[in-house]
N, C-alpha and C positions, 0 to 999 in steps of 0.2 A: 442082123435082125431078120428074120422070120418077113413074111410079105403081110401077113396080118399084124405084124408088130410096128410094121411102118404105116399102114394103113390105120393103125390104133395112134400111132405117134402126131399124123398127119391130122385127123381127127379132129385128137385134144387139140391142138393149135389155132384151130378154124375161129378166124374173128371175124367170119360173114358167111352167110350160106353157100354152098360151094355143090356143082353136082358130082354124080359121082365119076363123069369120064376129068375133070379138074382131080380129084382126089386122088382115082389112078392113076393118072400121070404124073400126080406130086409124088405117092409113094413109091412107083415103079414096080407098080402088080399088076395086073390081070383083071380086067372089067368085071368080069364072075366073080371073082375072089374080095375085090373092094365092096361091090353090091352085097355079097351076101355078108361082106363082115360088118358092112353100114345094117345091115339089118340087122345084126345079132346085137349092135352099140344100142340100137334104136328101142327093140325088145328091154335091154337091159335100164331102160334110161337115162343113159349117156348123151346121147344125140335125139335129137329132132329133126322132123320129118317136115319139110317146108314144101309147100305146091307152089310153084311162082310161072303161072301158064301152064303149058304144056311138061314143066322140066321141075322134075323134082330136085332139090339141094335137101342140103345135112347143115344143122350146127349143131355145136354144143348144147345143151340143157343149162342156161348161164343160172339159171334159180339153182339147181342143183350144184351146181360149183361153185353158184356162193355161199350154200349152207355149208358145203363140204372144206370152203377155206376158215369159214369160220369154227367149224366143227376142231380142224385141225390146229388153229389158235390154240383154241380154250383143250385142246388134249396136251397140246405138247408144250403150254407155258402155266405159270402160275398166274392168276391176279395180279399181285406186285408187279410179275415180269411182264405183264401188257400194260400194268400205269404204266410204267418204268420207258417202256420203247414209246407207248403214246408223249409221255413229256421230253423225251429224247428227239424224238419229231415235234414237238412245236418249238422245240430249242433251234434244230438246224433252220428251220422255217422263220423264225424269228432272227436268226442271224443271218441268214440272206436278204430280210427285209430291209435291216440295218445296212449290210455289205452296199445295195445295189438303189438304198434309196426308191423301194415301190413296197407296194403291201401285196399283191399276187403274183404266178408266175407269168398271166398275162402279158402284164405292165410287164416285166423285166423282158420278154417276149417281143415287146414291143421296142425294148432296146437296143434289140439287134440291128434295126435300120440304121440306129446312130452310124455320121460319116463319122467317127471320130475313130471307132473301134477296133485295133489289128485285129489280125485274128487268131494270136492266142486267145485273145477277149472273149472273139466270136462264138472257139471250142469251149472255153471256160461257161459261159452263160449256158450256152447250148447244152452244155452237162447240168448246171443246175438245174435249168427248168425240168429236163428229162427225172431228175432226181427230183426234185418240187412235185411233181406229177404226181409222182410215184409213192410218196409220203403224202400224199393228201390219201391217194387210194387204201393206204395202211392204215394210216388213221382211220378209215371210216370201216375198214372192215376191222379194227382192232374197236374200236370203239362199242360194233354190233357185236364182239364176242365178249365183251364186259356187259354188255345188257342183259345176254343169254345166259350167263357165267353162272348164276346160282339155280337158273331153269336146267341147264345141263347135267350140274353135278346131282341134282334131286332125280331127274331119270334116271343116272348110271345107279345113283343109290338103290332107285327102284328096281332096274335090273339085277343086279347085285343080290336083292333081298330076295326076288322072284329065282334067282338062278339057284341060293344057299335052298330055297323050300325043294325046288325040284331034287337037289341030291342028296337031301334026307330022306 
């Protein structure tokens, strides 16, 4: 990778604003070459530009990333195929409630103190919750691209329509 491609790598990953001498030393480039490529994300609106005092940091654009995972939902499945994964997720979700005797991944969370627990248990839970998490996060951004689902395909139709006039 390229030092602007680690620097782009390092970027996307950012789960809290970071400055830029943090960022160069994640990606192993050149204080010049991070700043000017934070600036080039920031122009493009990738990144955001944070003042926190004196020190400026970088995050992601998280509105922008979450129209774009949603955007990518509703491209790369059908309707059916996002029912389909959303009742796929409240099945595994449902069946850990059952498993573990709680209704959230809280409660089961809260499990892990149990003295009773080996620790295959401790792995075992420790993986559901991490998976519970993470299906609730699907769910709600699968749920926003069935909301979106008929507003989207009405724009690309409009596109579409405007694109066929222009090459006549």
């Amino acid at each position: 990778m390229s030092a602007r491609d680690r620097i782009r790598a390092v970027a996307e990953t950012l789960r809290e604003p970071r400055s830029v001498n943090w960022i160069s030393e994640q990606a192993d480039a050149a204080w010049s070459t991070t700043n000017d490529e934070l600036q080039d994300l920031v122009d493009q609106g990738q990144l955001r530009r944070v003042e926190a005092g004196e020190t400026t940091r970088y995050q992601p654009d998280y509105t922008r990333l979450l129209f774009e995972e949603i955007r990518t939902l509703i491209e790369e499945n059908t309707r059916e195929e996002l029912r389909n994964e959303l009742a796929a997720i409240t099945e595994e979700n449902e069946a850990w409630q059952a498993t573990y005797d709680v209704e959230t991944w809280e409660e089961l969370e809260q499990s892990l103190a149990d003295g009773d627990l080996v620790s295959d248990e401790l792995h075992e839970r420790r993986d559901v919750i991490t998976r519970w998490e993470g299906n609730l996060e699907d769910r709600r951004l699968i749920k926003h691209a069935l909301a979106l689902y008929s507003d989207v395909e009405v724009a690309r139709e409009q596109m579409m329509d405007v694109a066929d006039r222009v090459i006549r």
